[in-house]
N, C-alpha and C positions, 0 to 999 in steps of 0.2 A: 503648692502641693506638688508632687515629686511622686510619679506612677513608675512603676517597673513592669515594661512588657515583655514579655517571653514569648521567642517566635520559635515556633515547629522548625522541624527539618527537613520537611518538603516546602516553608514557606523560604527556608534559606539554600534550598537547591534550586529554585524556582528565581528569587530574587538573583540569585551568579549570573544567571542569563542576559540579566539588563541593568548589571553594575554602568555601563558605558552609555545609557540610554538618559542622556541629562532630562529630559522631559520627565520620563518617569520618576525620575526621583526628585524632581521639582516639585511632583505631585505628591510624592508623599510625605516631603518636609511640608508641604501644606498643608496637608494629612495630620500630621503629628503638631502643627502648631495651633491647628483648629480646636484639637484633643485636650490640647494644654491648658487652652484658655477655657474650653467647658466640655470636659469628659461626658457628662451623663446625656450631653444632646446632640453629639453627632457621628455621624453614622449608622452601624447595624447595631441589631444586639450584641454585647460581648458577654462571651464566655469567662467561667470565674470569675476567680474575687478580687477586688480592682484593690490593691496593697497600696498604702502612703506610708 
């Protein structure tokens, strides 16, 4: 199953800041691989409608 996420434009002025921060972004392909394997149990609530 194949989600499309759509980030704000404050979450992608805010992310420019810490393109060079490899921790940070270790965390968030973590983030996103956790998601992959079970969208509906991790993390916060999400907003909208989760599209496949």
């Amino acid at each position: 199953m194949t989600y499309t996420v759509e980030s704000t434009d404050s979450f992608r002025k805010e992310i420019k800041k810490y393109k060079k921060h490899s921790e940070l972004l270790k965390e968030l392909d973590n983030k996103i691989q956790r998601l992959q394997i079970d969208p509906y149990n991790v993390g916060k609530r999400l907003s909208g409608i989760l599209l496949h």
